[in-house]
N, C-alpha and C positions, 0 to 999 in steps of 0.2 A: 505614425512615424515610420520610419525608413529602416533598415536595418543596416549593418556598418558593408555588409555585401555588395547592399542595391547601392551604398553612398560610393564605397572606391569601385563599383559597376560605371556609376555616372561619371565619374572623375575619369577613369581610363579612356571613355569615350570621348571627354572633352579632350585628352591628353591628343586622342590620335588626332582627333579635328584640325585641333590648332597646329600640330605638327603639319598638317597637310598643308593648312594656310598658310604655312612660310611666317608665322609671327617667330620673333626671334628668341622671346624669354618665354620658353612657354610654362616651366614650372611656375614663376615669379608671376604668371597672370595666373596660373591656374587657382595659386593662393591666394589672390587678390580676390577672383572671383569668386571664390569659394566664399572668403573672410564675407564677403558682399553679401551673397545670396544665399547661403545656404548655414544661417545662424541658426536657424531651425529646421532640422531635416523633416521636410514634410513631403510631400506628392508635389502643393501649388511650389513652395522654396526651390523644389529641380525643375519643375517648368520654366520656373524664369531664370533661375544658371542657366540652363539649357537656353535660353535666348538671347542671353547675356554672350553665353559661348558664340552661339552661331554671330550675333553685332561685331564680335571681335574678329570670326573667321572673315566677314567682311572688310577686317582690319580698322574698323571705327575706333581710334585713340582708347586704349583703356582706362582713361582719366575719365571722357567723356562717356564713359559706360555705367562707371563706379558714380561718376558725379563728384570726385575730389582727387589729388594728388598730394601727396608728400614731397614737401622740399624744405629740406634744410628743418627739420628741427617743427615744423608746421604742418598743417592739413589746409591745402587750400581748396576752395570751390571753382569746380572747372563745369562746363560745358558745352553742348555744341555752338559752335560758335567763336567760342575763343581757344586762342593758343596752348597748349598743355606744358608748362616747365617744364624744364628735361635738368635733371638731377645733375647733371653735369656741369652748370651753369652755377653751384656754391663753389666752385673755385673763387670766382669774382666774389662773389657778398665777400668769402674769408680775407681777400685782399683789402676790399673796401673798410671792412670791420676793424682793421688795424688802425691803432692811435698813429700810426705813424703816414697811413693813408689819410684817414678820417681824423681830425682831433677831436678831444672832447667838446662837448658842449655843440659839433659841428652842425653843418648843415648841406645835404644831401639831395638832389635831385633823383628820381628815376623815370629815366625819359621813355615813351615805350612800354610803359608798366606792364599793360596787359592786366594780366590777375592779379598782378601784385608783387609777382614773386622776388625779385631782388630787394624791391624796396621794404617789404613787411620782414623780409628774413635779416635785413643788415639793422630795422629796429629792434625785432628780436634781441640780435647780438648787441646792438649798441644805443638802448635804452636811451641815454644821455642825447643822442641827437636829433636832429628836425631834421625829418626826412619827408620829403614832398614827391609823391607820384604821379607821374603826367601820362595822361590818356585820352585821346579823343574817339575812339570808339565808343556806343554807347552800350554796348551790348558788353564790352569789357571792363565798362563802367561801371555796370550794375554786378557783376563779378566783384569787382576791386573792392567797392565801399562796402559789400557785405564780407567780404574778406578782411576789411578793418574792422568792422563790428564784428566779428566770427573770432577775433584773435586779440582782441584789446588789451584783454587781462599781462600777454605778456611782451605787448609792444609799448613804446617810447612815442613821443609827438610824431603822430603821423596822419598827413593832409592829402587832400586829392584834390588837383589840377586839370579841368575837364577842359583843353586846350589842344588845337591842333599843328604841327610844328611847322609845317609848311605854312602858317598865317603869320604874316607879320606882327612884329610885339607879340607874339605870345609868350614869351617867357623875360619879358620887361622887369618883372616884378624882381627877378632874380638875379639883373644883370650887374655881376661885378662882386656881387655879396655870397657866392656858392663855394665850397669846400669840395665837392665835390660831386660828379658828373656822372652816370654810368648806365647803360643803356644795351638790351638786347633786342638789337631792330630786329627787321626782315633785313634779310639779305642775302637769299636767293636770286641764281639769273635765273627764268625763264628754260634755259636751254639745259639746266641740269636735272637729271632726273631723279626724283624722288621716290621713298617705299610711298605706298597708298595712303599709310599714318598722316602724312603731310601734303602730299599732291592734293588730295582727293577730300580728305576730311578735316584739316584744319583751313582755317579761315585766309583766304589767298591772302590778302592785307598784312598778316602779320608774318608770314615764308616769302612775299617775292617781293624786289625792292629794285624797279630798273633794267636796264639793258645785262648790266653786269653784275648786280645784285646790289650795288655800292649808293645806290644813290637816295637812300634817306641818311646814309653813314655818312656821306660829304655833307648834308646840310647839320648832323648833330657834330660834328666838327666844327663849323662857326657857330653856331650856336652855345657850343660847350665855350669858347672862347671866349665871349661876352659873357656867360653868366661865369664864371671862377673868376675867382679873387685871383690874384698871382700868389703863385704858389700851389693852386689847388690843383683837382688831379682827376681825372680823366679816364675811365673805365668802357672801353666798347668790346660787347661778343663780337664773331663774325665766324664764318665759315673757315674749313683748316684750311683751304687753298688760295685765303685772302688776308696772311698776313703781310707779305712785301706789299701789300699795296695798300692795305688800312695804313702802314705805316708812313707809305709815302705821302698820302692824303696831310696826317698829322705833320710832317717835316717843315717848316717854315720861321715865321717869328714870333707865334702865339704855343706851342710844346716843343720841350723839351725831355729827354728821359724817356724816350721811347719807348720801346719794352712788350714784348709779345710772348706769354706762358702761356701752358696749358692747363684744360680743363681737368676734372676728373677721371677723363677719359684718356687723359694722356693728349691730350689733341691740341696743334697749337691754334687754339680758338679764340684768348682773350689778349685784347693788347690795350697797354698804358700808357698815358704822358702824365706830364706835368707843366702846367700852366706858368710859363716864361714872366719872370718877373718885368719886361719890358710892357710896356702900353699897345694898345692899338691889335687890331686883328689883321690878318691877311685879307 
């Protein structure tokens, strides 16, 4: 075993490392890592922090190093490969979670699912609803459904939709009969630049989305339109310097109640409608 010396010896080293790497939470991973690798202080448990360390100096996603992240109240299964939740991102669930968004007994789409994370966090909170996660990656598929068997005990009906949204009828099943809609695309352009977390080692598929970053957000826009009932309601992330234009996308004969808040971050990242009790789509 180690002595408590050689352990905040090894931690100070990690400390400077990562300071030097430009990561930005370095306390906040340091105990992440630690919590990881070094449950037992032994010689092999610092070897592998210590490489743990260095993967991160590389800036490879701390989820994807750990193999799980915290969101909302959950431990989900993350890795390489798929997108990492950002903590920021339960502002929406809390929105969606409301009887006054979601009614009881409702029914929930999560388009984009990814790992799971909206959708597994708003059954969490709202036990009472059918919530269906839709995903055509396969790689984030194998994620998602061990993510619903990983958390079962304390979710509500919850389905997975192995469906891609660019294919016609893929979401037929649902059309007209949904409460509510809500979705964290990609939607990065190309020409913005990202830390390495995201350029480099999450999965391009789920960060870049089009010329302007907007262009699977236009097609979950008809799509959310067709599947809500009237009255139902409508939940998209986006980027803080794409709310006038998420909004304008939404503006027509199918939402109403526009509305753009921010995340946990303060950031205005998330914007709402509600599904115009008239007929018919744009």
């Amino acid at each position: 075993m180690m002595t408590a010396d050689q352990l905040r010896s090894a931690r100070e080293t990690a400390r400077t490392r990562l300071t030097e790497a430009g990561v930005w939470d370095v306390e906040g991973d340091l105990d992440a890592l630690q919590e990881r690798f070094l449950a037992a202080v032994t010689p092999a448990a610092v070897d592998r922090f210590e490489a743990a360390v260095a993967e991160r100096c590389r800036r490879i996603p701390l989820g994807h190093i750990i193999g799980s992240a915290p969101f909302d109240g959950l431990e989900l299964l993350v890795g390489s490969g798929v997108f990492v939740p950002r903590h920021e991102s339960t502002a929406l669930v809390a929105w969606a979670a409301d009887e006054k968004t979601l009614p009881y007994e409702g029914t929930a789409l999560d388009l984009c699912s990814g790992v799971g994370a909206l959708g597994l966090a708003l059954s969490r909170r709202r036990p009472d609803a059918a919530v269906t996660c839709v995903e055509r990656d396969d790689t984030c598929l194998q994620y998602l459904n061990r993510n619903v068997a990983r958390n079962e005990a304390v979710l509500g009906g919850v389905s997975v939709h192995a469906a891609d949204l660019t294919e016609p009828g893929c979401l037929d099943a649902y059309l007209g009969a949904t409460d509510l809609v809500m979705a964290n695309p990609p939607y990065v352009s190309p020409d913005v630049r990202l830390l390495p977390e995201w350029s480099e080692h999450q999965p391009r598929a789920a960060v870049y989305s089009g010329a302007d970053g907007l262009d699977l957000i236009r097609l979950i826009v008809v799509l959310a339109a067709a599947a809500l009932r009237p009255g139902g309601r409508l939940a998209l992330e986006h980027d803080r310097a794409q709310p006038e234009q998420v909004r304008a996308l939404l503006h027509g004969d199918s939402f109403e109640e526009i509305t753009t808040f921010v995340d946990t971050a303060d950031e205005p990242r998330i914007t709402v409608a509600r599904r115009t009790d008239r007929g018919g789509t744009r």
